[in-house]
C-alpha positions in Angstrom: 39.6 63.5 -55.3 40.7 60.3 -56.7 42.4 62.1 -59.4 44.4 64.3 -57.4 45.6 61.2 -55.3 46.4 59.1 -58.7 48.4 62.1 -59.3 50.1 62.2 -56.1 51.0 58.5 -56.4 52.3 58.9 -59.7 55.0 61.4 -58.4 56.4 58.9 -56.4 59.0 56.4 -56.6 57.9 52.6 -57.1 59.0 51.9 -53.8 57.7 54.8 -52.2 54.1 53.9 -53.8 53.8 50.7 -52.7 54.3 51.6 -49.4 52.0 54.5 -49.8 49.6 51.8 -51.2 50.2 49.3 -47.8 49.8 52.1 -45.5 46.7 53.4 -47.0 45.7 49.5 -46.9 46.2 48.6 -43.2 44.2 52.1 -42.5 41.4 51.1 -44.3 41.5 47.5 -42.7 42.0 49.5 -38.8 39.3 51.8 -39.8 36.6 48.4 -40.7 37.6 46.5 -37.9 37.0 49.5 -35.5 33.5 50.2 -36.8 32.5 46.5 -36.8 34.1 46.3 -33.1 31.5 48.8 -31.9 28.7 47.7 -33.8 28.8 43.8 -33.0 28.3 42.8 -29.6 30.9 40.6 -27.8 29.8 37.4 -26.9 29.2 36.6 -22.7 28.8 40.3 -22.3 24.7 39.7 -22.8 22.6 42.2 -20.4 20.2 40.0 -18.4 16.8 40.1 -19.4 15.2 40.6 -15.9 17.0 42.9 -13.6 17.7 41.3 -10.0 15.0 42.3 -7.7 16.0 44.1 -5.3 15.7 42.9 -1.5 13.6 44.2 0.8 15.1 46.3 3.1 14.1 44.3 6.4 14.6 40.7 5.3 17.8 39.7 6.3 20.1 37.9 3.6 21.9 35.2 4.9 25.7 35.5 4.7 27.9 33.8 2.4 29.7 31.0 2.7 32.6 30.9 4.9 35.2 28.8 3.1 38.6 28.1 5.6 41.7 29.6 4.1 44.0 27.1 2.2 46.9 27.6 4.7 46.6 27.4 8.4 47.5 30.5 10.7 50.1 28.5 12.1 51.7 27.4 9.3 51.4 30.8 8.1 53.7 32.2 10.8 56.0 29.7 10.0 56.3 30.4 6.8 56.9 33.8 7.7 59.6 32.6 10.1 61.5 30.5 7.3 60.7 33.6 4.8 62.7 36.0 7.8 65.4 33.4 8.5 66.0 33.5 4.3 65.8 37.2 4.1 68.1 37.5 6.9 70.7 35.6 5.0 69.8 36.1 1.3 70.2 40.2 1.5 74.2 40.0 2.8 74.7 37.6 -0.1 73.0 39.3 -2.5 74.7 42.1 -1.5 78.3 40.6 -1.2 78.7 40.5 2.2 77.6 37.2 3.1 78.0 33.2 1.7 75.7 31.1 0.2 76.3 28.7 3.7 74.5 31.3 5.8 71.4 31.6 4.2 68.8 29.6 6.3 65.7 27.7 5.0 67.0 26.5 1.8 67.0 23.2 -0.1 70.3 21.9 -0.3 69.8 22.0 -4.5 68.9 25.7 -4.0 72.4 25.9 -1.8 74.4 24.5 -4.4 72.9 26.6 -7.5 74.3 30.1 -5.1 77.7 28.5 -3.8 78.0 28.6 -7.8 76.9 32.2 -8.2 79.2 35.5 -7.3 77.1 38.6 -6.7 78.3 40.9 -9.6 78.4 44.5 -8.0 79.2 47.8 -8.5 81.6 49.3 -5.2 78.5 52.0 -5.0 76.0 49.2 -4.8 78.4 46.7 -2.6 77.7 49.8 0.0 74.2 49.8 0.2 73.0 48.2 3.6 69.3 46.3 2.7 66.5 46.4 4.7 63.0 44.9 5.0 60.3 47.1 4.8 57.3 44.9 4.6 57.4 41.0 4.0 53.9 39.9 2.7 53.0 36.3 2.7 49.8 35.0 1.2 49.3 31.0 1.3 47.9 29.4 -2.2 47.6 25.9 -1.1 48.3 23.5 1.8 51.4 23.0 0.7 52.5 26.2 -1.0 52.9 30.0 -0.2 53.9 33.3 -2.0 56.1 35.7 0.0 57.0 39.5 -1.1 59.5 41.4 0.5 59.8 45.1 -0.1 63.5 46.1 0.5 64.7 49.4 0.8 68.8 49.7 -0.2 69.0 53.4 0.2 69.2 53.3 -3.6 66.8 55.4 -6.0 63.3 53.4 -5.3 62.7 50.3 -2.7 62.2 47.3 -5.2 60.4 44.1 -4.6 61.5 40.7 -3.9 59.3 37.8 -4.6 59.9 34.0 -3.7 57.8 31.1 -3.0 58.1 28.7 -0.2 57.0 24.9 -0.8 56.2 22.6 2.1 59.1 20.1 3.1 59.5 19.0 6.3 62.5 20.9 7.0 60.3 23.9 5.7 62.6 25.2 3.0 62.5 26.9 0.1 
């Protein structure tokens, strides 16, 4: 066997054979590292040595912890009102049909970054009207929250739109 692939290798350009040579290389090296992947366990993925007992079906388990949710539910509707009031400016712009100076719940540094940006648009999607579908907010911390809008265009495919909104005491983003 090792004759026949000497001899095959011979045939070949110098080039061609040292390629041959780091090919059959790297799949020797693959084919090592496979087998001493599934022979060598992982470490942290140990089996315990005990299995949990398991609990008796009439004692009652007390429940867990209830640990209050980083952002309070009013502040989470107002959130949700400053992510609307942006939405309902940020789409026309976006879109071309509005200015930077409607857009609602923005920091004045965020205002000034768009009054220097043109949407770039095609006259197909200049025509598109946007539309919320669903506006998801979910609050991290006290003091910051994570809002995703899905917007339909009447293009091909809805898309998402992701922004984050950072207490101030104007409540912008």
């Amino acid at each position: 066997m090792s004759a026949l692939l000497s001899a095959a290798l011979e045939s070949l350009s110098p080039r061609a054979r040292r390629r041959m040579v780091v090919i059959g290389g790297l799949l020797a090296l693959g084919g090592v590292m496979a087998a001493l992947t599934l022979t060598v366990p992982h470490r942290g993925h140990r089996r315990p040595a005990v299995p949990p007992r398991p609990v008796a079906p009439g004692s009652p388990q007390p429940p867990p912890p209830r640990v209050p949710p980083p952002v309070s539910r009013a502040a989470m509707l107002q959130a949700r009102r400053v992510a609307d009031r942006f939405l309902a400016g940020y789409l026309p712009f976006a879109y071309g049909r509005g200015s930077a100076l409607a857009i609602r719940g923005i920091t004045p540094v965020l205002r000034r970054e768009l009054l220097g940006q043109r949407a770039q648009l095609t006259p197909v999607e200049r025509r598109r009207r946007p539309r919320v579908l669903s506006l998801q907010t979910i609050g991290t911390t006290p003091a910051f929250v994570v809002a995703t809008a899905t917007i339909d265009d009447g293009g091909v495919s809805t898309y998402r739109l992701r922004f984050t909104l950072q207490g101030m005491p104007a409540g912008g983003l």
